[in-house]
Structures are given as structure tokens and as C-alpha cells.
N, C-alpha and C positions, 0 to 999 in steps of 0.2 A: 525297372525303376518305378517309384511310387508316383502316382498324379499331380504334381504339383498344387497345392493347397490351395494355393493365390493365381489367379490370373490375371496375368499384367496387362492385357488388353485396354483394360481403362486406366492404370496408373498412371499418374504421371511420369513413374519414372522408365515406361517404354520406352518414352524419346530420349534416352540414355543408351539403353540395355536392349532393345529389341531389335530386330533384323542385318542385313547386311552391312546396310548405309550408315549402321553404328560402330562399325568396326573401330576405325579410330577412338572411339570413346571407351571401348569395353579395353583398347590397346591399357588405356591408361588406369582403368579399375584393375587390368593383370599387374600392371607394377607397385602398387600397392600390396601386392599378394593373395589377393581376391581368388577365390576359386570359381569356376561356371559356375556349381550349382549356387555357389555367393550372388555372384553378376545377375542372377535371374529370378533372386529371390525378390520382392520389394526391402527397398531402399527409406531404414529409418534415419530422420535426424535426430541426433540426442543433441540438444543446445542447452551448454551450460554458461552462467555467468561467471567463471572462475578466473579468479585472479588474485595478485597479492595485495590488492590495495589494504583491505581490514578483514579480520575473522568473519565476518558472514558469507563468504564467496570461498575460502581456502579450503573448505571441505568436498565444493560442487566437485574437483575433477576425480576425485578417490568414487563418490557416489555417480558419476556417468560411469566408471567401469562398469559397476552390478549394473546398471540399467543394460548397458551392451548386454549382459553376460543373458539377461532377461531376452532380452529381446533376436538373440541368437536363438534360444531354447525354443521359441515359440515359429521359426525358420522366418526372421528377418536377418536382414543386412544392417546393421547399425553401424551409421556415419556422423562422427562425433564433429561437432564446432563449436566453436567460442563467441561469444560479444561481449561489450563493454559491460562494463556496472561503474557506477560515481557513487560511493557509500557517503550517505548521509551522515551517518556520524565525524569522518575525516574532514567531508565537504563544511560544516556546520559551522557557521559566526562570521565568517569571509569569502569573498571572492568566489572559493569554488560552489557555494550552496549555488549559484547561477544556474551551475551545470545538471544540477541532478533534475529536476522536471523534464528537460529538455532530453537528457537520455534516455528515460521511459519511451519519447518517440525513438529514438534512434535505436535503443534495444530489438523495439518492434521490427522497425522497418529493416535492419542487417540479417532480423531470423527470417522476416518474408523474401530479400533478397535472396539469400543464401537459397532458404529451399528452393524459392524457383529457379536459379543458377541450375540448381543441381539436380531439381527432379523429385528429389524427396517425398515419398508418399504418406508419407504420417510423421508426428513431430512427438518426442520426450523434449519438454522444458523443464530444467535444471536454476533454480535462482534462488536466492538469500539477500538479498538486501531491498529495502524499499521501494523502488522505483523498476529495481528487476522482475521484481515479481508481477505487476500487472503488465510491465511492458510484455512478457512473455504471453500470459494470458490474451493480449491485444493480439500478439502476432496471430494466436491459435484462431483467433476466431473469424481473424482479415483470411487467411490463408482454406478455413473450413475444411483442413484435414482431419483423419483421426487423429487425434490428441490424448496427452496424460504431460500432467503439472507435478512437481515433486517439488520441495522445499527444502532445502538445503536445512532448513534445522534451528533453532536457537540454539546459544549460546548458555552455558551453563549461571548459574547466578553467583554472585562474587562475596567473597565473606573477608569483614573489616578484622583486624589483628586485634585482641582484647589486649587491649594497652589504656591508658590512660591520656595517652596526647590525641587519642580518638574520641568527638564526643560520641556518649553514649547510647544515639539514636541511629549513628550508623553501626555501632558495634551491634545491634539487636533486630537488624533486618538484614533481609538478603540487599547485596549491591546489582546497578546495573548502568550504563553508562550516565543513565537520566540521575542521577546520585552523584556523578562526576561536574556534569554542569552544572547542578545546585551546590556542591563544594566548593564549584570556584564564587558563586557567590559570600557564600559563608567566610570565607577567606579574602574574600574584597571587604566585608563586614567587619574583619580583625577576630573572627568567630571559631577560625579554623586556622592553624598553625603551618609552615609550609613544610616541617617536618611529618604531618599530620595528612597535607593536600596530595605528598609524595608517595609518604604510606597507601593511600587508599588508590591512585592512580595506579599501585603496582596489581591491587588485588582485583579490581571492580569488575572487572573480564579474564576470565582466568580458563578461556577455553576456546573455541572455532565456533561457529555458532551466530548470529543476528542478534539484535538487543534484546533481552529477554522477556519483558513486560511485555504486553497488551501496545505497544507501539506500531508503528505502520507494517514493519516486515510482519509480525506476528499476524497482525488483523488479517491483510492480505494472503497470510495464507492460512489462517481460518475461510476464508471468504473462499481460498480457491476448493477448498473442500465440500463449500457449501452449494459452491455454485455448480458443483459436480464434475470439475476439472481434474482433481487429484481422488486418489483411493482414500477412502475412509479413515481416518485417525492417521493418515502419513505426515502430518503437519507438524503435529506435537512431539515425535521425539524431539529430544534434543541433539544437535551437530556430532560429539566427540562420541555419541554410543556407535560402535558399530556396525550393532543392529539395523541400524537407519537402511544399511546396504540392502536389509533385508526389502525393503516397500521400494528401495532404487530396481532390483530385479525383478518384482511384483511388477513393479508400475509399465519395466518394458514387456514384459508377457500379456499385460492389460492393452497396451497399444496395437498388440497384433492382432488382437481379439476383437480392438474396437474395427480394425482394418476389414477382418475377415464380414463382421458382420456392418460395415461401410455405414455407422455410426460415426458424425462428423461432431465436428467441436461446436458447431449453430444448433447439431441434434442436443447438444446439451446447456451452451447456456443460451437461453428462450427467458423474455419477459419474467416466467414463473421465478427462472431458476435465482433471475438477477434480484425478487423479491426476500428469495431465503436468504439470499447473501446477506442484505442489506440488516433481514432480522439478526444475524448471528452476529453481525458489526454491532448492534443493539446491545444486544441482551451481553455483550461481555465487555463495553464500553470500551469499543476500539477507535480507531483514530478517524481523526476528522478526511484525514488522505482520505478515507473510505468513499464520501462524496466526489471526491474528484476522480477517483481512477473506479469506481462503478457506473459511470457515467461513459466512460472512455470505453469498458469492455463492451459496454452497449451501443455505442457506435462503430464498432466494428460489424457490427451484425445486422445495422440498420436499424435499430429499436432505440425509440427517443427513452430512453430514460434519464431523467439529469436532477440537479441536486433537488427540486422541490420534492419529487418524484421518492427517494431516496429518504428525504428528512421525513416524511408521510409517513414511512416506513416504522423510524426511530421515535414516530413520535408514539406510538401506538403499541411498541415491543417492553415488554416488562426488563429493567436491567439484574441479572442476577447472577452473575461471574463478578468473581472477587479481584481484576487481575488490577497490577501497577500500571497505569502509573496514577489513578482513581484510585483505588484499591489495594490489598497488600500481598497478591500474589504474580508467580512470573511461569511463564509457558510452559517450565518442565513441571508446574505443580501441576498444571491446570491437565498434562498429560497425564500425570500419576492420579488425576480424577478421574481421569476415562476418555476425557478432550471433546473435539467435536461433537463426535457420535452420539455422546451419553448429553450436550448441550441439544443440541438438537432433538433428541426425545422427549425434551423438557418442554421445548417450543410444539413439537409437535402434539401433546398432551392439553394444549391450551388452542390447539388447531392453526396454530401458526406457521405452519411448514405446508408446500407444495408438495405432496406424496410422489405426485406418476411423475416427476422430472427425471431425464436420465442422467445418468453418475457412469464414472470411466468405468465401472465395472462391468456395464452393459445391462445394469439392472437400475431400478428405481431408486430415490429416496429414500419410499416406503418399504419397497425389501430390502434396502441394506439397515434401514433403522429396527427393520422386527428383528435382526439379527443380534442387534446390542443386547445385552442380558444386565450390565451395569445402569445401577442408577446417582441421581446424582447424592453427592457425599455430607450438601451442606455445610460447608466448609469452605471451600474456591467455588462450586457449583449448589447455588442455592436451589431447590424447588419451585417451579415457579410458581406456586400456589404462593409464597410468601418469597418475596423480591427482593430485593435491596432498595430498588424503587422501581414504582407501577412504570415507567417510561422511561426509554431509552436511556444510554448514555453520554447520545449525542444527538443536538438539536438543532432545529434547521431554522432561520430568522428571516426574515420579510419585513422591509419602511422603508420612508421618504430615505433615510442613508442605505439602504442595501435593495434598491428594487428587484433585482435579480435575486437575489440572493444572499444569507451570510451563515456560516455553520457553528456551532460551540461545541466545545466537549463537557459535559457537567457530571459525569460519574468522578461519585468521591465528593460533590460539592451540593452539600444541603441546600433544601429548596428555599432555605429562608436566604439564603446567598444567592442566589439565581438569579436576582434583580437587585440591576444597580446603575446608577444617576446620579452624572458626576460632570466636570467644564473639563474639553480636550485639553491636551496638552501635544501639538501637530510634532510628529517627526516626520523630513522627507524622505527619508531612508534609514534602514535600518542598523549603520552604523552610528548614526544621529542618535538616536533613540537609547544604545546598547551603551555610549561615552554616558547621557542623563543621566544614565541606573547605573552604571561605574561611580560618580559623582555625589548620587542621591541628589539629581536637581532635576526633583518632580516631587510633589505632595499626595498623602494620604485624601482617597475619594477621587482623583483623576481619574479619565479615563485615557489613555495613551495612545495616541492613531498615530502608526505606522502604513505611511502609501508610499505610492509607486514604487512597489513591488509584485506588482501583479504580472501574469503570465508574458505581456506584454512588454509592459512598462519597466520591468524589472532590469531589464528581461528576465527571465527565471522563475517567477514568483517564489523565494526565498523560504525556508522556515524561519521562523523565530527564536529555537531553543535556547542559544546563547542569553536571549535578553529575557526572557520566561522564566528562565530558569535561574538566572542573576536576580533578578523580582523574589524568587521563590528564599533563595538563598539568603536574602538578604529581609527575612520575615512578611515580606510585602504582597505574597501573591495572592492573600485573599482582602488587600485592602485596596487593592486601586484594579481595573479592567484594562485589558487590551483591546483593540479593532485593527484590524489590518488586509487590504489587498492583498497580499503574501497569505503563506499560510503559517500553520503550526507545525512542529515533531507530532510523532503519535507518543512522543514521551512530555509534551507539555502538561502541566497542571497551571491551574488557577482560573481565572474567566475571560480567557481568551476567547475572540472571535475573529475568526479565517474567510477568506473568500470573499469578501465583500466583494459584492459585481453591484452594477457594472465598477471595472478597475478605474484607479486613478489615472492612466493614461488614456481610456477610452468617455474621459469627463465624466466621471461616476459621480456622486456627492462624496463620498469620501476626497475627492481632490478639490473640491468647495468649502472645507472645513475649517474654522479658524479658531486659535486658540478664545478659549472662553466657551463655546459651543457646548450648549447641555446636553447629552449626549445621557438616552436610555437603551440598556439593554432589557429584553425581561424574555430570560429562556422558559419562563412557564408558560406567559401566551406566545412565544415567538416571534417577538417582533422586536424590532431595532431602528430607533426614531434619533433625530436631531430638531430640537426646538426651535426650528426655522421654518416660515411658512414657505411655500412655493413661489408666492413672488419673490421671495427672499432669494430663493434658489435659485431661479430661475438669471433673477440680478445678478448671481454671483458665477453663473455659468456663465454669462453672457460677456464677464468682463476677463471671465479665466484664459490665462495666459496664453493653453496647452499643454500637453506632455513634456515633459521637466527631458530634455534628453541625454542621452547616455553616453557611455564608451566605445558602445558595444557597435560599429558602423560595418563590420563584415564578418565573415567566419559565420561559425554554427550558429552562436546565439544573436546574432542578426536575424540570420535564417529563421530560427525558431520565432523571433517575436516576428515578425513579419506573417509569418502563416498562423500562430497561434489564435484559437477563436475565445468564447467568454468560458470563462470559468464553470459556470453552472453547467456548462454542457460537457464540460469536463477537461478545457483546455487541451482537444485535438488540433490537429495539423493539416487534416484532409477530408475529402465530401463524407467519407465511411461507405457503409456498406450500402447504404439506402441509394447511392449514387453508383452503383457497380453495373457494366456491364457484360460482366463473364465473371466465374470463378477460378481459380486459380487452380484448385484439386478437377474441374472439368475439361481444360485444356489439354 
């Protein structure tokens, strides 16, 4: 018999599998139907988020088999488990938005239980939907196994019926859910018929898949590529190709390899790596989430990076991907350009890329980018010699109303709109806010403040889409501004700004705010001001009530706001890594 390849000596998952005093344990790996030389291989987790809630997840359990099938080839043991996912899109405009931030922790923390329960020496993460995906990412880099990230896939783009009770603006683009929620505005407008609102609700997703644009699933898992977590261009197929299976068996043959050569998931993402990420959220104006959950993968690892850190990034990276929901293209084009890889060469061409980082494939950056032979098409992938615009497509904001912090997305929105100065109009929540814009009881040049909704306060910190996209729907989203504690969709348009820290429950100025308040935004120098002096402030802190309180008095979302910290640091739950003392793959 051949040498065995791996020695378990240092694995974690010895204290399963090795010596005597295991017997009982290995009892139960035979009834399974586990063979010795099974039992004694190292033991992978392949963790998927698959479930029925919505098409972004229904594909993960078909692509964990190839990943098995991968990582059997390479002489691993693959041990398949599941977690949660809360899909944004289902969760969106009610109640259940609560849930989804707060599951990105719990994602995390059931894949670091599970593997330490069981031992698990290296991890395939399996996700498709917003919050699954950096949760996953979180787990990899709290636990510092070998890792590999694979992405469940968008969603095909959806095409309106050429009819006539269709207007003709959706019949002439691709659909994507973010088209759904500006319908129902259109149709609160009397704009869009419900013959019309029926029709397009059957088409808009017409596949298994994540929302198609440049939205949070997407960004994030651009990001996980970028930041060297997943195999090169595994991002952008799309869900229903089969193909896909193909980078699901890649990616477990990758994991053995990083195993073999004990290349952990810290060896990959490092300071450097969290910088590229941050460029490629740039340069193809992806979601403002990007600030929150790149901040969060870096505190797993111990490295302060957090939203200022990140907007520095954005402010400075040329935007030149053409995707929705700025833009007018969606992930499977942006694949059929060449995707990442060939993005990435573009940045690296302007010296914007980190070369020596390593990537799951156990090589660089800079060797896996000499490998791309495509350039970009001009078309979804501009050159960056000539932009779309010299900076980012998302901005980072600083004033007396946002001292921490506040984010905007401004890809797609010309710079002569970038600035704008207008008297609040206060909602304390965001169903408050979403009846106004149902009603049309708010004017032209307001600026709309939605609080307590932040991580805290919310609890949850909420998206917005429903009331963005009712704005949008309703021709308004580039005549009056948002601000909000909460955040946005990665499918919002218009001049929204997210994250305002400190939140309205921790006495931010945003909860000092009173209608009439002149309220500027201005994403070219970045800043975000209320025309109230500090004494003023200071007065009005002094007389503030407190935190407005909730429903929420036990169960999860207790829990969560309870431990949740500020936003800019990325709305974690725990010390992270910089407070560690032991690892987890050491033990």
C-alpha cells in the first residue's frame, strides 16, 4: 500500500479518527459506510446554504455533489452540511428584513461549530444569497483552515412578453427582481396595469440563480474571487449551466491541495488581499453591503479594516463595468466578457492590484492574471484607460450627521447629481416612511431620513428596496435623497445613503434630526452635514429621549442587537481574531 499523502498527525481531525481511544467514533463513521482507508483520509466540510426558500440557494445541493466528487479525487473525505440562508429578496419591505444581517452571524458561527463538533480539516463553502456569502467567508477565516469559496451562481436575466399592456422600457431590457420592485411602484403610480404587474412577475426570474445585477450576491462574490477565496472566473457562471459542476469539482481538488501544501484561509485573505477586493467592488459599482461585510471578513482575522478604510479605496479606483443596477448589464454578461479575471487585468494595468497575494489555487494574483489571454470588450468591461468615471462607484461620507461614517452608491448617477440640499422629512421607521411614498406625502428636493434602523436599533438594520424602489417607480429617485441607519439592496438606485453611524439608537445625529433640517449631501467631496451648529446638537442630544424601543425583548434578534458593535467596523458580534487565544485548525 502507497504512503499515505496526508498526515493526520497535526489535523484536526485526529481526535476523531486516530488511535484506539477512537474507536467509538470511527464505530459511527462505519455506519455511514465509510471505508478505513475513508476514515483516515482527512476529513472535508463542504458547507452549503441550500434550501427552498428562493432560487439563489436551490442549485447549492446539485453543485456540493461535484465539489464531493472533487475532493474524493484528490484522496479527501468529504462531509457534506447545511445552514441557514434568509434571502433578501423574500425577506424585503417586512418583518422578515430583520432577519437577514443577523444571519450572516449565525451562518458563521453554525459552520465554525459544525467544523469544530466534528473535526473537519479544511472547508468548501457553498452560498448564493447576500448575507450567505460573506457569512461563509467569515466562518473561513475565524476557523483558518484550508478553504475554497464557490458561488452558487446568478440567476439567468428575465425577458418582458412584447405585448402592448407592457411599457416599452421594460419590454427592451433584460428583467431582474430590482425591475419588480420599481413595477410595484409604477403601478402604485397608475403607470403599470395589474394585468401588466402579473405578466412581468411571471417572467423577471425565469431560472435558480441570485439576483442578476451587480447587487450584493453578485459583488460578494466578485469580492470572494478577488480576495482569493474562490478559483478564478468561478463567480460568474451562471446557476442553471451545468457547467458550473465543473469549478464545484475544481474547487474540491483545490482544497486538497491547499491542505497538502497547509495554505490556510489568513494565508489568503491579508490586508493586501482585503485592498483588491475593495478595488473590484469599485471599479464595477457594486453594493454598498460591500462596506459592511469587508470590514466583518477583516475582523475575523484581526485586521482593522472598516468603512473609512474601504471608501479610501473607492474613492481612488476608476468605475468601468457597465453592470445594473447603475448600469445596463447583469453577471451572465459581465461572464460572457471574460468576468473577474479579465476585470482585474484592467486594474492591474493601472497598478491597482496586489500581485504576490495568494489565491486558492496556491499561486498568486499575478500568476493567475498572466494566464488570462482576454481583454476587456468595451462594452460591459471598459478599459480603464477611459472609465465610465475616474472614481468609484461607491462613496464613502464623513459630518456633524455621520461622524463615523456614511456610504452612497453613485454609479449610473452623474456628477452634476452627486450634490444635493434639501429640509428632512423624519421617518421613524421604515414602514413610516414606505405608507409616505405609497401616498406621495413628501415633496420634490426633500431629503427623506429613515432611523432606527440600524444594527442595533432595528434590530436588524433593514434594507430599504421596497421604499427606493417605490421612489424610483414612481419617477422620483432622482428628485428628492435618502439617508438612513439601515441600509440599502445592492439593487438600489437613486441617492441613497446607508450606514449612517453612529446609529439612531446609539444617539447618533441622525436621531437629533427634525423635520425642516437642511440636510447636505455632496459624494464628490464626501461629506454629509446638517445645518445645525454643535451647540445646537449638543442641545438636542442632551434633551433626547433615547432609543425608541422595540418588539424584539428575546429570541435571536435580541441577542443580536445586544452584542452587535457599530457599523463601520462592520456590525460584528465578537472580540474577532485580534482577541484570540488559540486557533482552531491548532488544536
Amino acid at each position: 500500500m502507497d504512503a499515505p499523502r496526508f498526515n493526520k498527525s497535526k489535523l484536526p481531525s485526529r481526535h476523531v479518527t486516530e488511535g484506539p481511544e477512537r474507536a467509538p467514533h470511527r464505530s459511527y463513521l462505519y455506519a455511514m459506510g465509510l471505508s478505513d482507508v475513508e476514515i483516515h483520509q482527512p476529513l472535508v466540510g463542504v458547507a452549503t446554504c441550500w434550501n427552498e426558500a428562493a432560487p439563489c440557494n436551490i442549485a447549492l445541493n446539485r453543485q456540493a455533489q461535484a465539489v464531493k466528487l472533487g475532493v474524493k479525487a484528490a484522496m479527501g473525505t468529504p462531509r457534506e452540511f447545511t445552514t441557514i440562508t434568509v434571502t433578501d429578496g423574500i425577506a424585503m419591505g417586512h418583518e422578515g428584513m430583520r432577519s437577514s444581517l443577523a444571519s450572516r452571524e449565525a451562518i458563521a458561527d453554525t459552520v465554525e461549530l459544525t467544523m469544530r463538533g466534528h473535526c473537519y480539516d479544511a472547508l468548501v463553502g457553498l452560498a448564493g444569497c447576500d448575507k450567505s456569502l460573506p457569512g461563509m467567508m467569515m466562518a473561513m477565516v475565524r476557523l483558518n483552515v484550508p478553504s475554497v469559496f464557490i458561488y452558487g451562481g446568478s440567476i439567468l436575466p428575465g425577458k418582458a412578453p412584447q405585448v402592448d399592456e407592457i411599457p416599452e422600457d421594460f419590454r427592451s431590457r433584460d428583467l431582474t427582481v430590482q425591475d419588480m420592485f420599481e413595477a410595484v411602484g409604477r403601478h402604485q403610480n397608475h403607470e403599470l396595469s395589474d394585468k401588466a404587474l402579473d405578466m412581468l412577475e411571471r417572467v423577471a426570474c425565469p431560472s435558480a440563480g441570485a439576483c442578476g445585477g451587480q447587487f450584493t450576491a453578485n459583488t460578494m462574490a466578485c469580492v470572494s474571487e478577488a480576495i482569493g477565496l474562490a478559483l478564478m472566473n468561478s463567480s460568474g457562471m451562471p446557476a442553471p449551466y451545468e457547467s458550473r459542476d465543473q469549478y464545484s469539482e475544481a474547487s474540491g481538488q483545490a482544497v486538497m491541495n491547499l491542505l497538502e501544501k497547509n495554505i490556510r484561509a489568513r494565508d489568503v485573505v491579508t490586508r493586501q488581499s482585503l485592498e483588491n477586493a475593495a478595488r473590484v467592488v469599485a471599479c464595477t459599482g457594486g453594493s454598498t453591503n460591500a462596506g459592511l461585510h469587508l470590514p466583518a471578513i477583516a475582523h475575523e482575522a484581526g485586521i482593522d479594516f472598516f468603512l473609512e478604510d474601504v471608501c479610501e479605496i473607492f474613492r481612488d479606483t476608476p468605475y468601468f463595468v457597465d453592470l445594473k443596477p447603475g448600469g445596463q448589464f447583469v453577471a451572465k454578461d459581465l461572464y460572457d466578457a471574460g468576468g473577474i479575471p479579465v476585470v482585474m487585468k484592467e486594474l492591474r494595468k493601472a497598478g491597482l492590484i496586489h500581485e504576490d497575494c495568494m489565491t486558492a489555487t496556491g499561486r498568486s494574483i499575478g500568476e493567475e492574471l498572466a494566464l488570462i489571454e482576454r481583454e476587456a470588450d468595451g462594452r460591459v468591461i471598459y478599459p480603464i484607460e477611459t472609465p465610465i468615471t475616474k472614481t468609484g462607484g461607491v462613496v464613502g461620507l464623513k459630518g456633524n450627521l455621520a461622524p463615523t461614517g456614511a456610504i452612497v452608491k453613485v454609479a449610473g448617477i452623474a456628477p452634476e447629481n452627486q450634490v444635493f440640499t434639501g429640509p428632512a422629512r423624519v421617518f421613524e421607521c421604515e414602514e413610516d416612511a414606505f405608507a409616505a411614498v405609497q401616498k406621495r406625502e413628501y415633496k420634490e428636493g426633500e431629503v427623506i431620513v429613515i432611523r432606527n434602523e440600524g444594527p442595533a436599533g432595528g434590530p436588524g438594520m433593514r434594507e430599504m428596496l421596497a421604499t427606493t424602489a417605490a421612489l424610483s417607480g414612481q419617477g422620483m429617485g432622482k428628485k428628492v435623497a435618502l439617508i438612513t441607519d439601515g441600509r440599502f439592496s445592492g439593487a438600489t438606485r437613486g441617492f441613497c445613503v446607508g450606514h449612517v453611524g453612529p446609529e439612531s439608537a446609539h444617539g447618533g445625529p441622525i436621531a437629533l434630526l427634525k423635520n425642516g433640517d437642511e440636510i447636505t449631501i455632496d459624494a464628490i467631496k464626501g461629506e454629509i452635514s446638517v445645518a445645525l451648529t454643535d451647540e445646537e446638537l449638543a442641545s438636542r442630544k442632551e434633551n433626547w429621549a433615547g432609543p425608541r424601543e422595540t418588539l424584539y425583548a428575546s429570541g435571536a434578534l435580541w441577542k443580536y442587537a445586544q452584542l452587535v458593535g457599530e457599523t463601520y467596523k462592520g456590525a460584528v458580534t465578537h472580540p474577532g481574531g485580534a482577541a484570540e487565544k488559540h486557533q482552531y485548525v491548532d488544536l
